[in-house]
N, C-alpha and C positions, 0 to 999 in steps of 0.2 A: 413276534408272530403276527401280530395286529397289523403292524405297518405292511411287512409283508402280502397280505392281504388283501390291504388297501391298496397297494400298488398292482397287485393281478388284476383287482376288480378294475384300476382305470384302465389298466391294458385292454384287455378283454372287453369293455365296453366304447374306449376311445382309437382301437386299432384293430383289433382282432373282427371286432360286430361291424366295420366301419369299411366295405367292402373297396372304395375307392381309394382309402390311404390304405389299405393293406398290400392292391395290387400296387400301388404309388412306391411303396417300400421295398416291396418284392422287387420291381423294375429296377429300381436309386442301388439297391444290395446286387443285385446282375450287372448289373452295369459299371457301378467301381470294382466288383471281381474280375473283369477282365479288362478294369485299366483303361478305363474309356476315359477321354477327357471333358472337363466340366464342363464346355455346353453340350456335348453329348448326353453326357449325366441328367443335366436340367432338363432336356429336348425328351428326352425316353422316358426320367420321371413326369413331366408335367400334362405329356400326351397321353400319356397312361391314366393317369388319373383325370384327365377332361374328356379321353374318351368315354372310361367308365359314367362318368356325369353323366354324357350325352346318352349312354344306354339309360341310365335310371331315366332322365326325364322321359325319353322315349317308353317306357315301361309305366311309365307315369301318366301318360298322353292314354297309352293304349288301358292303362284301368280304369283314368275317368270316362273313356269310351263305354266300358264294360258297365261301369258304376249305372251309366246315361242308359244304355237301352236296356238293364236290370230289369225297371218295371215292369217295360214291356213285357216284357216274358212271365214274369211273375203277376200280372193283369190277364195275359190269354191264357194261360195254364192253371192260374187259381194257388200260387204257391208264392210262398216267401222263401227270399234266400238265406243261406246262413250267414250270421253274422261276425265279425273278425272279433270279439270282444264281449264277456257277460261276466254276470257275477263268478259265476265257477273258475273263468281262463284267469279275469282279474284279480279275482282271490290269489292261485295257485300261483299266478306271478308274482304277487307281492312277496308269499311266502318264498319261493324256491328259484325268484328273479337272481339272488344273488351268489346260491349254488351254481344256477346254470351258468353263468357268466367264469365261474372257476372252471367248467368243466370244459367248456369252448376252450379256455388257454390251457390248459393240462392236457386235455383232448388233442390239442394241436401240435404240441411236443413231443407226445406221443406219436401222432402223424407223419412228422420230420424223423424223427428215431427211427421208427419202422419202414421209411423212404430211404434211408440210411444202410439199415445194414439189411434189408430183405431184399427181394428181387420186384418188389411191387414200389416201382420208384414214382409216386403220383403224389404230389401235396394239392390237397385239398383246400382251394379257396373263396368259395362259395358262403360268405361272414350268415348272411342272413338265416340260410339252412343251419348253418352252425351250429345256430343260436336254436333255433325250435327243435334239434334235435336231444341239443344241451337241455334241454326242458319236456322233454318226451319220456327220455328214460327215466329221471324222477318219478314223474306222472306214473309209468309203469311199474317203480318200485315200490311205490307207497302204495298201491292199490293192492300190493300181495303186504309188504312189511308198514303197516303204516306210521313203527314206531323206529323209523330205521334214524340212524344220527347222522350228521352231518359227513362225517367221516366217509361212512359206507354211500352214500350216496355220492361222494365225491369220487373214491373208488371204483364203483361199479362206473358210473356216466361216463369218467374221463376214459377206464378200459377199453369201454364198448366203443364211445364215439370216435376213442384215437384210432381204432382196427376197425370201423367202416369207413370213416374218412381215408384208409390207406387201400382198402380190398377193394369198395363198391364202384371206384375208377377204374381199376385193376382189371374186373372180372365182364365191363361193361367196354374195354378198350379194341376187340376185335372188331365188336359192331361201330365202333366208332371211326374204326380206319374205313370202314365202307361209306360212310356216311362223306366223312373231309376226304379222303383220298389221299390223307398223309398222316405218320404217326405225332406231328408236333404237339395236340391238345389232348386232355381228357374232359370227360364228362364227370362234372361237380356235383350231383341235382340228385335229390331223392324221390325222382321219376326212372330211376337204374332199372327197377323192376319192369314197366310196361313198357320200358323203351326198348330193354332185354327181349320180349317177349314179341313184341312187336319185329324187330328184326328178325330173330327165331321162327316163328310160327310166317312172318309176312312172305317169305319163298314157295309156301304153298297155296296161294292168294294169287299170287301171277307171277311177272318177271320183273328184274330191275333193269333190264332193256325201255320197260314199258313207263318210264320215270314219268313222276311227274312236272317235270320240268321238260320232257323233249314230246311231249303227246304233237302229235299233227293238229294245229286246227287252221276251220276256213280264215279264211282271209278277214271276215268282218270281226273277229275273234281274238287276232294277234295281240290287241292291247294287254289280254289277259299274260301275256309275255315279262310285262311290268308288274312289279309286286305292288307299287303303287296303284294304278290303276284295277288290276284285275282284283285286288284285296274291296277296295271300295265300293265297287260295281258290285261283288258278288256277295258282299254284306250287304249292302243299299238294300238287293233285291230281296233277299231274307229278313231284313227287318222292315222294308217296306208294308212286303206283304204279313207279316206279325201285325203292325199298326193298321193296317185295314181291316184284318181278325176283329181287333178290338175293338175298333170304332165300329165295326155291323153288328157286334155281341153286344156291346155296350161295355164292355171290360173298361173302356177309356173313359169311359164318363162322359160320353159326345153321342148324341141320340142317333145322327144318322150321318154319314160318311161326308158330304157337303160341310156339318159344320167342326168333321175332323181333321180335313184337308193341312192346316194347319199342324196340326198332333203328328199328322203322318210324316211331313216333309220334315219337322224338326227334331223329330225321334225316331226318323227311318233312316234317311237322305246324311245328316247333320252327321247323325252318331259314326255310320258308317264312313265319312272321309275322317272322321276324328279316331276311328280303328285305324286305316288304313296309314294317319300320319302318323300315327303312333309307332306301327309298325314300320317305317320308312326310318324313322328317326333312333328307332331301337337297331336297327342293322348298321344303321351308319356306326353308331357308337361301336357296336360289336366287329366293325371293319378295323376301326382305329385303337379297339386296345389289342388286339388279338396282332395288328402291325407294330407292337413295341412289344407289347407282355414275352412273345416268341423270341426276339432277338435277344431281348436284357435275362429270360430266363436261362440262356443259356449259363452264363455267369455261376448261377445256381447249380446249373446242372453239371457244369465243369470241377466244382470245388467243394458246394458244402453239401449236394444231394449226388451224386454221378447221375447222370442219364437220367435226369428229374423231368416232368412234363408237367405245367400243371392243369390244375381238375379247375374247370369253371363252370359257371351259372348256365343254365339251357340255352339262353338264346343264343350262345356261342355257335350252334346250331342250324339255325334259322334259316341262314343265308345261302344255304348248301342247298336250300329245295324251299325256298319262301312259298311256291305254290300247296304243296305237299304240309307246311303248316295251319292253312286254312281251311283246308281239304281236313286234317286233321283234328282241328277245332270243332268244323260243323257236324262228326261223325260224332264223336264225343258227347257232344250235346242233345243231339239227336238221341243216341243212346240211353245217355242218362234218363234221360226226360220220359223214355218209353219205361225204363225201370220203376223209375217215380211214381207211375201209377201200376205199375204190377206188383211192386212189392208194399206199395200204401194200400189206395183201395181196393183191389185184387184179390190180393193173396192177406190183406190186413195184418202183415207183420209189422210192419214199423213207416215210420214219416223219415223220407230221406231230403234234404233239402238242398235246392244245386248249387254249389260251390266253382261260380262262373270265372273264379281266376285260376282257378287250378282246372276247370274245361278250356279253358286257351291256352297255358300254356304248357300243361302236360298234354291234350290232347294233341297238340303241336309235337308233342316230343314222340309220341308216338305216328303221328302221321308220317314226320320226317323218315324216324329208323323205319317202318315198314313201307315205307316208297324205296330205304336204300336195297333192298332187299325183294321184293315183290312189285316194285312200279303203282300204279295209277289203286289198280286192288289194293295192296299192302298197306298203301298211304290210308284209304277207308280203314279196312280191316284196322289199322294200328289206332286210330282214331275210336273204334266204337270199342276197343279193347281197354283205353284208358278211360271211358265213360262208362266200361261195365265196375271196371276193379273199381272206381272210386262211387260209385253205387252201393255194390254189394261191401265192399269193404267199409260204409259208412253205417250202413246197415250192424254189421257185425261187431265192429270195432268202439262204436259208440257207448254201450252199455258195459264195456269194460272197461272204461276208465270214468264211471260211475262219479266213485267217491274222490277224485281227481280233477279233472278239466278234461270234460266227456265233450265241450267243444272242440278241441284238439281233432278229433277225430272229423270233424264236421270243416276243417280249412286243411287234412289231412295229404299227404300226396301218396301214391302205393306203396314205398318203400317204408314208411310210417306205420302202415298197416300189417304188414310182415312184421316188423321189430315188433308192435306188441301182439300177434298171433305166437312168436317163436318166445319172444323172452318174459310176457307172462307168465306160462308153463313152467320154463327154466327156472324162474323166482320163485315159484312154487314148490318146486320139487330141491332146491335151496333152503330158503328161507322157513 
């Protein structure tokens, strides 16, 4: 039993969690299912996994962007951001590190099972979600049982996570054809909620005639056509003017604007083309696995799933309305930021603190669906929708997973937030 074990635990941490050899596999398995031959095989595996790369370093470009002009914002606002790691998350992983890691592979077979014989044919392969969702629902069960054994917590996790990993593609897959224009992908990401909502609700916001990707502008304007271009320009000028904020306040620790000059151009100007590559270089990626992953899944879908599609990370996304992601990000933040101080010192319910990777890229995911749905409106609207849920949802959610890793909640994404409003209760009325 021991071996066995050991042998999940390497899967699950050396394949399953390891999102570039998973898609790498997935491709290499599609592609000997229909017989392809071996440079074909090598050409479909190898692209697939160098595209994925290029997305992570892209995604990697675009957080140390985030990471860079962090401060700033947390200098003119007066707040600190939350941080990815503290005693409580690192405790709870050491303990339940290697639960969760059985449950992502148990989880996942389940996934394929229920792609198999149900009518909701989506394999879920999104490793990194996987894994914190594999590690949420613990969180959630010990907070109601917290003398629950090994066993039951491997039960419950891998249930729940294998019948989201198979529905939450499933149920978010209409709004997704609106989005690509075609049914080949789904949506992997546990952003389902506000990207849901955001498509839903964004038709009464305006039109999707009104996209934002076909808006009219003047002529001195067109650059913004270019995601390159119009991304850096339209950050520059938002964090420019941030870093002048704090150099006349003094936030920056630079007494008067003259001898902030400096501050301003390399934490305004800098950070923002280092968004913009980011983001340049996370689409590329995303052009070049989504050009293999499609052809080699078929293989999949022909033999061991029928009519299988698989579910990927958000930025698969992106590229469909790159405007309408930025546009999405600044609503979000915006949002957030106005909550920050109504629900701190306002209303003195609680300290919410901003969670600037999940304002880019879920408020992204909702800019996108409420552009596909509502246009130029929609794209806001979906945008300050994601920056309310993960406000009030941090607000709420935090103090429930108390005697757990009540961080969690604080690097949280909406669908997160759902699972422990719905199945704290449930455990409750269980256990």
């Amino acid at each position: 039993m021991d071996t066995v074990l050991s042998i999940l635990h390497w899967i699950a941490a050396n394949i399953v969690d390891k999102a570039s050899i998973l898609l790498g596999l997935v491709a290499m398995v599609g592609l000997l299912i229909q017989k392809k031959g071996f440079s074909d095989v090598v050409l479909g595996t190898l692209k697939t996994v160098v595209g994925f790369l290029i997305l992570e370093q892209g995604t990697n470009i675009l957080v140390s962007a985030i990471f860079g002009f962090q401060p700033l914002f947390e200098s003119v606002f007066g707040v600190k951001a939350a941080g990815l790691g503290g005693a409580y998350l690192d405790e709870f992983i050491s303990k339940q590190g290697g639960n969760a890691a059985l449950i992502m592979t148990f989880g996942f077979l389940i996934n394929v099972l229920l792609a198999r014989v149900t009518k909701f044919k989506y394999i879920y392969l999104t490793g990194h979600l996987m894994y914190w969702i594999s590690l949420l629902i613990p969180a959630i069960l010990l907070e109601v049982k917290p003398d629950a054994s090994q066993g039951l917590i491997l039960l419950v996790g891998s249930l729940i996570c294998g019948v989201y990993w198979t529905l939450q593609p499933a149920y978010i897959q209409p709004l997704m054809r609106k989005v690509t224009g075609h049914d080949e992908i789904a949506l992997g990401h546990t952003s389902s909620s506000n990207a849901f909502l955001s498509g839903i609700l964004g038709k009464y916001m305006g039109k999707p005639e009104d996209s934002t990707e076909k808006v009219k502008l003047p002529k001195w304007m067109e650059f913004f056509r270019d995601v390159t271009a119009g991304t850096a320009f339209m950050m520059g000028i938002l964090l420019i003017v941030l870093a002048v904020i704090a150099v006349i306040t003094g936030a920056s620790g630079t007494a008067t604007l003259g001898d902030g000059l400096t501050y301003i151009i390399t934490n305004g100007f800098m950070q923002a083309v280092m968004f913009a590559a980011g983001l340049t270089v996370m689409l590329f990626g995303v052009r070049m696995v989504i050009g293999e992953i499609i052809p080699a899944f078929r293989g999949i879908a022909m033999k061991v799933v029928p009519n299988a599609k698989p579910a990927l990370d958000c930025p698969v996304i992106y590229d469909y309305a790159p405007t309408a992601v930025v546009i999405g990000f600044l609503a979000a933040t915006v949002t957030f930021f106005v909550l920050m101080v109504i629900i701190g010192p306002v209303l003195k319910w609680t300290t919410i603190l901003p969670p600037f990777l999940m304002l880019f890229f879920l408020g992204a995911v909702g800019g996108v669906f409420g552009n596909s749905t509502g246009g130029v409106k929609g794209a806001i609207f979906g945008g300050a929708l994601t920056g309310a849920m993960l406000g009030i949802g941090q607000a709420i959610v935090t103090p429930m997973l108390s005697t757990t890793a009540p961080e969690l909640a604080m690097i949280a994404d909406p669908d997160w937030y759902f699972m422990v409003l719905i199945l704290k209760p449930i455990f409750n009325l269980i256990f």
